[in-house]
C-alpha positions in Angstrom: 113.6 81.8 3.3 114.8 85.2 4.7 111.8 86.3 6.2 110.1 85.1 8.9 106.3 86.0 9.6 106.2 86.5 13.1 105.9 90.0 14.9 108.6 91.4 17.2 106.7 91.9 20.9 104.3 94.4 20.7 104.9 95.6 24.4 108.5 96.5 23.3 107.8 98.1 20.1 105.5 100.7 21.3 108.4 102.5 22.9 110.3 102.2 19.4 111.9 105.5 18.0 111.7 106.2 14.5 110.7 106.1 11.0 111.2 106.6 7.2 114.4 108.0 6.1 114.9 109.4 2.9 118.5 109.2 1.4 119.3 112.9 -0.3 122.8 113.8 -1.5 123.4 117.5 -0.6 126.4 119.2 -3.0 127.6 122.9 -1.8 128.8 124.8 -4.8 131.7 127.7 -4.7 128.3 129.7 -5.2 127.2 128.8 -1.7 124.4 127.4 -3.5 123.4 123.8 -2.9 122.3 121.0 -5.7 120.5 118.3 -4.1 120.5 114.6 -5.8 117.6 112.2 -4.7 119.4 108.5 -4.2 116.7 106.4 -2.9 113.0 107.0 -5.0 111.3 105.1 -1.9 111.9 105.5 1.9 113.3 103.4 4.0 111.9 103.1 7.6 114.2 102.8 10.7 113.6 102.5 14.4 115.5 101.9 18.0 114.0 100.3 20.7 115.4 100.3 24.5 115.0 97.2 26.2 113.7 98.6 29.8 114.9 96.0 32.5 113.1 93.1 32.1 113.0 89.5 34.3 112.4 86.4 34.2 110.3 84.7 31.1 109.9 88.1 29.6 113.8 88.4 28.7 113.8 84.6 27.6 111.1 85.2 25.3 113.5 88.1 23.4 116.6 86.3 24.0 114.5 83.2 22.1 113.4 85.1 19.7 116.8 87.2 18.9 118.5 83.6 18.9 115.6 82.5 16.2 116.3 85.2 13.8 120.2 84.3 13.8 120.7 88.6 14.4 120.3 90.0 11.1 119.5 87.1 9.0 116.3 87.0 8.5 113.6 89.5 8.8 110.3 89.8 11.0 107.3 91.9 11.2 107.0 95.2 13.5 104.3 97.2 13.9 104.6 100.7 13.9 102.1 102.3 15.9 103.0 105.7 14.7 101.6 104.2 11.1 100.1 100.6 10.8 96.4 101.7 8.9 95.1 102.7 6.0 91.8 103.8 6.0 89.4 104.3 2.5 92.6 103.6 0.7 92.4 103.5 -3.3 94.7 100.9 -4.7 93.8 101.4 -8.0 91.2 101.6 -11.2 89.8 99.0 -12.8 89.7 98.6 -16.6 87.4 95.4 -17.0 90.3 93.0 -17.5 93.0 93.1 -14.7 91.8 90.8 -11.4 95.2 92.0 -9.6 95.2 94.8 -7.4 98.4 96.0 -5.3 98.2 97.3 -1.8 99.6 100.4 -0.9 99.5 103.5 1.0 99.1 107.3 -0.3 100.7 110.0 1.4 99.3 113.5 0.2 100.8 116.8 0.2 98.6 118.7 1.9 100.1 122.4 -0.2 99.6 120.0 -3.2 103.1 121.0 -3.9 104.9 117.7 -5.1 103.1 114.3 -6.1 101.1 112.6 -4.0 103.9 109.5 -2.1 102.8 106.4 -3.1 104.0 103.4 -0.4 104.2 99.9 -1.8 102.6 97.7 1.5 103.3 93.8 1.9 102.5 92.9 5.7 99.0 92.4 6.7 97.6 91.9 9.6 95.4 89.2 9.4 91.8 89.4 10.0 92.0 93.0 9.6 91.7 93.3 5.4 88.3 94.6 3.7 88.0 95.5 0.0 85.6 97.8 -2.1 84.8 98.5 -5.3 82.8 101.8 -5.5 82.3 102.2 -1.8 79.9 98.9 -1.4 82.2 96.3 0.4 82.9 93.1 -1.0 82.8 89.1 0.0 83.4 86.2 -1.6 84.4 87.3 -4.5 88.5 88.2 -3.6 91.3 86.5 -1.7 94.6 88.5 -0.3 98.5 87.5 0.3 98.8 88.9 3.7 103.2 88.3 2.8 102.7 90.1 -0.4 99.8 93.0 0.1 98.2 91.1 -3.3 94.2 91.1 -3.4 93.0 89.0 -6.5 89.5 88.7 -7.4 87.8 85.8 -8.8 86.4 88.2 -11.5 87.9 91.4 -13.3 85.8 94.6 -11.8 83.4 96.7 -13.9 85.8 99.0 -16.3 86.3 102.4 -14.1 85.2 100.8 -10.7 87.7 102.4 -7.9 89.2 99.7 -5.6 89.7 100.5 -2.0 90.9 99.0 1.1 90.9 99.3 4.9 93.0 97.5 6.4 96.2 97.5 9.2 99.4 96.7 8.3 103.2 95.6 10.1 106.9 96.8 8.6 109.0 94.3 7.5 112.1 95.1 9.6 115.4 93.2 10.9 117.8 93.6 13.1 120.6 95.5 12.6 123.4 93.6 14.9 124.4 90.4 15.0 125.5 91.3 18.7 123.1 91.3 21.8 124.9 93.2 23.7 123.0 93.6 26.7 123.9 94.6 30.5 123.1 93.0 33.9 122.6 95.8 36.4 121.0 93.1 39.4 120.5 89.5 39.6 117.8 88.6 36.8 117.6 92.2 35.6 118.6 92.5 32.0 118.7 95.7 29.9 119.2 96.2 26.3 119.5 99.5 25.0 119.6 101.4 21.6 118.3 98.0 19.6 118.4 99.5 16.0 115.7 97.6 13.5 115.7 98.5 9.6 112.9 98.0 7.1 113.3 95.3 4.6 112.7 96.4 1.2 109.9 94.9 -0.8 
């Protein structure tokens, strides 16, 4: 398994720099006019996090859990708190027969310029999942991968229900060194600066 489903400390991710990166090839031509070439259809989210000096249990728990990932083997969740919900969400249509419904996350243009950004979500947070089907909220009749974003009902919706969600979701990141290179500036003062975390694709 290369992800593990555990969060990276909350009190250290608040202070987390970043977010989703786009990868956009950019060609000057003799013309002076540029042709631009998208490479990646979905983004991909990256973040940096400065340990601030820390003591005692606090930097054993971190060194633990660094140690516990092996570096950049396996992955872990981190929440974002520039973007962790989704709120009245529609995850799709249903057409009498599917039971399957896929979470995810749409980002509209608010020029209604380009299509609306559709966000493919797998991590969430437990406890904090509800489902509707034409606005009237839902129970006992649909279960959710929380490692997968998958609601299933136990029953196919009407034909042209809308699905819809609330619910808050983590990023699936890991780290992006194998080194923890961190400094010592007093006796049991550690520091760890410019940690760099990338997202995990689905």
């Amino acid at each position: 398994m290369s992800f593990h489903d555990v969060r990276f400390p909350t009190r250290i991710s608040y202070g987390a720099i970043g977010g989703p990166r786009f990868s956009t090839t950019v060609q000057t031509l003799n013309s002076g006019h540029e042709q631009r070439n998208i490479n990646w259809a979905d983004a991909r989210r990256e973040y940096k996090v400065d340990i601030a000096p820390s003591r005692g249990s606090e930097w054993d728990d971190l060194l633990s859990f660094f140690h516990a990932r092996r570096g950049r083997t396996y992955g872990f969740r981190l929440k974002d708190f520039s973007d962790f919900k989704i709120k009245d969400g529609e995850i799709g249509v249903a057409d009498g027969i599917e039971r399957y419904f896929k979470i995810k996350k749409i980002y509209q243009d608010p020029y209604v310029i380009s299509l609306p950004y559709e966000r493919t979500i797998q991590k969430i947070v437990d406890g904090s999942l509800s489902v509707f089907v034409n606005d009237v909220a839902q129970f006992g009749n649909w279960s959710a991968d929380n490692n997968t974003g998958l609601v299933t009902f136990t029953g196919a919706p009407t034909d042209g229900a809308i699905i819809s969600i609330n619910c808050e979701f983590d990023v699936p990141v890991r780290f992006d060194s194998d080194l923890m290179e961190a400094s010592i500036p007093g006796p049991d003062i550690h520091l760890w600066q410019s940690v760099k975390l990338v997202e995990v694709r689905p």
